[in-house]
C-alpha positions in Angstrom: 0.0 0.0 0.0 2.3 2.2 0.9 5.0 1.3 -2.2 1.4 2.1 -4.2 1.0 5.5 -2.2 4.7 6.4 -3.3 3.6 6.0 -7.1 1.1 7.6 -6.9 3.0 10.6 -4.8 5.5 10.6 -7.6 3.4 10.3 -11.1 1.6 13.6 -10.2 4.3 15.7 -9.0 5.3 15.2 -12.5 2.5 15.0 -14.7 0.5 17.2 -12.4 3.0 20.5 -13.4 2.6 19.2 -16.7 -0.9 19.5 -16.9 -1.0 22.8 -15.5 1.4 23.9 -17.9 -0.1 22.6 -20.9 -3.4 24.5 -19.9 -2.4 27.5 -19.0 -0.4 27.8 -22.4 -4.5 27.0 -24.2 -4.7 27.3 -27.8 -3.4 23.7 -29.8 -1.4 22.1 -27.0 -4.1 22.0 -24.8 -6.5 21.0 -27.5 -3.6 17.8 -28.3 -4.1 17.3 -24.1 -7.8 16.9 -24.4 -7.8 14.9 -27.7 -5.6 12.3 -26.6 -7.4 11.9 -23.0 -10.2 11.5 -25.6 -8.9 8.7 -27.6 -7.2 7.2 -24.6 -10.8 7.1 -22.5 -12.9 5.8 -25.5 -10.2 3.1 -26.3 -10.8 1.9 -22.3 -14.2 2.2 -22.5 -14.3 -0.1 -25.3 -11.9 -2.4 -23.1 -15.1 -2.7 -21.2 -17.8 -3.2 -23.5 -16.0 -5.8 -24.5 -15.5 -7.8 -21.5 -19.3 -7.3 -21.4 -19.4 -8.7 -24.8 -20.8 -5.9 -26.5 -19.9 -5.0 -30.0 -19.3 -1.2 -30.4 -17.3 0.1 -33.4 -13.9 0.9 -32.0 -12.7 2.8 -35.1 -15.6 4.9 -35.4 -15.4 6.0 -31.8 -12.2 7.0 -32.1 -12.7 9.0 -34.9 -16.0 10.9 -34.2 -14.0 11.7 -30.6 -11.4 13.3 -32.2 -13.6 15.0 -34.5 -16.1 16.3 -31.6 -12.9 17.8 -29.9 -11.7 19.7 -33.2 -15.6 20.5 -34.0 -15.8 22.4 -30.5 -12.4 24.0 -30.7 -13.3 25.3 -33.8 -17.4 26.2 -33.3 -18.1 25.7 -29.9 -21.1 24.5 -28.6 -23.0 24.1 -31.6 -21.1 21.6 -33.2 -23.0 19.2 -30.4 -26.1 19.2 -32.1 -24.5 18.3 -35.7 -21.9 15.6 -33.9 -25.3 13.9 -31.8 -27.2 13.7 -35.0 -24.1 12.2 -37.3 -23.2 9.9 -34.4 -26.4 8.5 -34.6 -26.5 7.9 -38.3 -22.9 7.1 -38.9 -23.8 4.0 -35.9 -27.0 2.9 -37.1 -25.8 3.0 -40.6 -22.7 0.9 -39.3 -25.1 -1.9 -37.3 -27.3 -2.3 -40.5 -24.2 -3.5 -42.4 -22.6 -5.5 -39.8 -26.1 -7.0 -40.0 -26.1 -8.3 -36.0 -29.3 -8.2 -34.8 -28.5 -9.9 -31.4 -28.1 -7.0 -29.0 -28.3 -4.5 -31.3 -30.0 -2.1 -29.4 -27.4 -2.4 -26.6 -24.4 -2.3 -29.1 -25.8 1.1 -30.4 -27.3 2.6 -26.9 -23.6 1.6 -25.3 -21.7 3.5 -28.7 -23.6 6.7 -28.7 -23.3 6.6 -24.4 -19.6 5.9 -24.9 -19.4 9.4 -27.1 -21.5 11.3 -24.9 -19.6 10.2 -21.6 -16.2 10.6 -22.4 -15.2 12.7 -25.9 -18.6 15.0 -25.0 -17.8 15.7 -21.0 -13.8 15.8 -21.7 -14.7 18.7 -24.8 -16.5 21.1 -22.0 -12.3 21.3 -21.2 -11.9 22.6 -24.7 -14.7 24.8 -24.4 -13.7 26.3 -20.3 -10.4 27.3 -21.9 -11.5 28.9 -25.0 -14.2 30.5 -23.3 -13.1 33.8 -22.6 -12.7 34.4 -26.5 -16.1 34.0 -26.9 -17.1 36.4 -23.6 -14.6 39.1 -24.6 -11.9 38.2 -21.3 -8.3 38.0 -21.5 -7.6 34.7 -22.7 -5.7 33.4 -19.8 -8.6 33.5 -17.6 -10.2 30.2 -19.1 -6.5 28.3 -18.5 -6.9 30.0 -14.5 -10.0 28.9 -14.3 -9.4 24.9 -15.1 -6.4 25.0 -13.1 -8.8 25.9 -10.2 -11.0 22.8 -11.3 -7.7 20.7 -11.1 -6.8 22.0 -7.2 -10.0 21.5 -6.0 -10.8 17.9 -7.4 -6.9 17.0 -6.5 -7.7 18.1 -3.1 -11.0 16.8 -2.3 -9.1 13.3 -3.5 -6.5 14.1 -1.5 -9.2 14.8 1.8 -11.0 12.1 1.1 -8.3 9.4 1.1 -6.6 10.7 4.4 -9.7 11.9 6.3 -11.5 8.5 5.0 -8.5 5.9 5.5 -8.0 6.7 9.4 -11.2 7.8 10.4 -13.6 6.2 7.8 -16.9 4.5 10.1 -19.7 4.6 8.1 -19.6 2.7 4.4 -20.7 5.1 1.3 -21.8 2.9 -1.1 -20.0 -0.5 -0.2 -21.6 -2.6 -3.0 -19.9 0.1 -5.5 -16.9 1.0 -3.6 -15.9 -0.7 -0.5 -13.4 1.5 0.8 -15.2 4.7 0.3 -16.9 6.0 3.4 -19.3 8.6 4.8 -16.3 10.8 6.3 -14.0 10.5 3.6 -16.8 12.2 1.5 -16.9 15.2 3.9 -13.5 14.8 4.2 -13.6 15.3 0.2 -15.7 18.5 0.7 -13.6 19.8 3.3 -10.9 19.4 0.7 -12.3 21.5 -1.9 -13.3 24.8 0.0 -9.0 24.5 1.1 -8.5 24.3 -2.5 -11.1 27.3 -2.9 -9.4 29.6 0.0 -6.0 28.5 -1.4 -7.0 29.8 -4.9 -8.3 33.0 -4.4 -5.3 34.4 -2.2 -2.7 32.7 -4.9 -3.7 33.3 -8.2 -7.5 34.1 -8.4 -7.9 37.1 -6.9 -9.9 38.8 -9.7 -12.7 36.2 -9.0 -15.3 36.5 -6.0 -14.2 33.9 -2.9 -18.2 33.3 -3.2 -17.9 31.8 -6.4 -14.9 30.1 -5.9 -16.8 28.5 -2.5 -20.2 27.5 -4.8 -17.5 25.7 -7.1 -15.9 23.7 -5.0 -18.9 22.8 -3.7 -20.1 21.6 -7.0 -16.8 20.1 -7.8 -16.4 18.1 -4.0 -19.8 16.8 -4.5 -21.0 15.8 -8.2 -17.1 14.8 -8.5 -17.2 12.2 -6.2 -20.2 11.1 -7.5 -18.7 11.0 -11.1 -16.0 8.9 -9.0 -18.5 6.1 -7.9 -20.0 6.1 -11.3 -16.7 4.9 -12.7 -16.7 2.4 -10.2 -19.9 1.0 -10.7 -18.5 -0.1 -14.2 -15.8 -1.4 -13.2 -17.7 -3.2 -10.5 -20.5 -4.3 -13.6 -17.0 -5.4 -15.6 -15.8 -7.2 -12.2 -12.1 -5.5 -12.6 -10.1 -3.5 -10.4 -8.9 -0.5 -13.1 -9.7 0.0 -16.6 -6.3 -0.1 -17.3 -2.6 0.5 -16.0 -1.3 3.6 -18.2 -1.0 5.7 -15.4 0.8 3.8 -12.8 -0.2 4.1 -9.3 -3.3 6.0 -10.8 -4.7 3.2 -12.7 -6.1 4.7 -16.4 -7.4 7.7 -18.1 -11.0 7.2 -17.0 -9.8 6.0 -13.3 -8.0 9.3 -13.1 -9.9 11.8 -14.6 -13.7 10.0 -13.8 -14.3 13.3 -11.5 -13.1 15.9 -13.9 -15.4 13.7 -16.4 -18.3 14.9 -14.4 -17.8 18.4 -12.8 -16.3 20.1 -16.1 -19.9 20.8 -17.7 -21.6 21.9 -14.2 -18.7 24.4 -14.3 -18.8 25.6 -17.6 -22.1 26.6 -17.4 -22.2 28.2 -14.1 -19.5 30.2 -15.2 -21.2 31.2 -18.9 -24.3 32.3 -16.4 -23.8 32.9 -13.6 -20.0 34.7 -13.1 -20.1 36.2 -16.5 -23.7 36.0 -17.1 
């Protein structure tokens, strides 16, 4: 555990610097970032599907996840509406001539859920960091923002695991996640609104601490709930992690199952409520 711990410790203090570098610099490398988490979390979730023995086009996944990320880079939200409706006929049009009609309607439900859930959730990154060119802001102010977003989910983790570990009582959800309890959620809470106090007086002082507080709240909360969802298909897949390309961390959906989540909630608060 502890030899795990140490991994873990050591894989972020170097990919975590990354990360923030890479999104505070915005424009293509960050859209490279974002399109290879995509590719990377669609080519996992496929991992599972199959050991569930569905049949989703691989391939086709791949592609339409890149394209969504360059389609939202380039025109923003609306290029959802045009992606949802090609998705659906480029999949149908792709079950008709594979011609299985065994579990057809789970092949295609699972493909288009597969989009949604990770190139869809990971593009509202694309769309926080180009977002002040669209409201008229100085540019870095979208990269400030998701660095926030990183803090606080990093922190609530952090919380959670050493409020939870020594002090966990009371079991979450222990049919989904075992070792996840009632305290080490608060714990996780406790650990955003540090991450909220730590950000305004470092590096967001331009924004107001209430703000930053509603946030974190949003983040600690609907994050760890994105974190149990994960879990529950691992659980449905009866494996551990989805994979092992982040070691100590598990994979790309293992890692970033939070971010997954809390990235639209705080896109759009920000579109209407701070800059509304």
């Amino acid at each position: 555990m502890k030899s795990n711990l140490f991994t873990r410790v050591v894989i972020a203090s170097i990919f975590g610097p990354l990360i923030i570098y890479v999104t505070l610099l915005g424009k293509l490398p960050f859209l490279i970032l974002v399109e290879i988490l995509i590719i990377l979390g669609l080519w996992e979730f496929s991992y599972l599907a199959q050991l569930k023995n569905f049949q989703i086009p691989k391939w086709i996944l791949l592609f339409m996840g890149v394209f969504l990320g360059i389609s939202v880079y380039l025109w923003g939200e609306r290029a959802f509406i045009f992606f949802l409706l090609g998705l659906l006929y480029l999949t149908a049009f792709v079950s008709v001539i594979k011609g299985r009609t065994q579990g057809a309607t789970a092949d295609l439900s699972l493909t288009v859920f597969a989009l949604f859930y990770v190139a869809g959730l990971f593009s509202f990154l694309i769309l926080l960091r180009e977002m002040p060119q669209k409201l008229g802001l100085d540019y870095k102010t979208g990269g400030l923002w998701i660095v926030y977003l990183l803090i606080c989910i990093w922190s609530c983790d952090t919380f959670a695991y050493f409020i939870g570990d020594p002090l966990g009582k009371h079991k979450l959800s222990p049919s989904v996640s075992p070792k996840k309890t009632v305290e080490g959620f608060g714990g996780g809470i406790l650990g955003a609104v540090a991450a909220a106090f730590f950000s305004y007086y470092v590096f967001l002082k331009s924004a107001q601490l209430q703000h930053l507080l509603i946030i974190a709240f949003f983040v600690s909360l609907i994050g760890q709930i994105g974190d149990l969802t994960e879990s529950l298909f691992k659980r449905d897949a009866e494996i551990k992690d989805i994979s092992h390309i982040i070691p100590g961390h598990g994979g790309i959906l293992d890692r970033f199952d939070s971010l997954l989540f809390v990235s639209p909630i705080v896109y759009y608060y920000l579109k209407f409520v701070v800059y509304g």
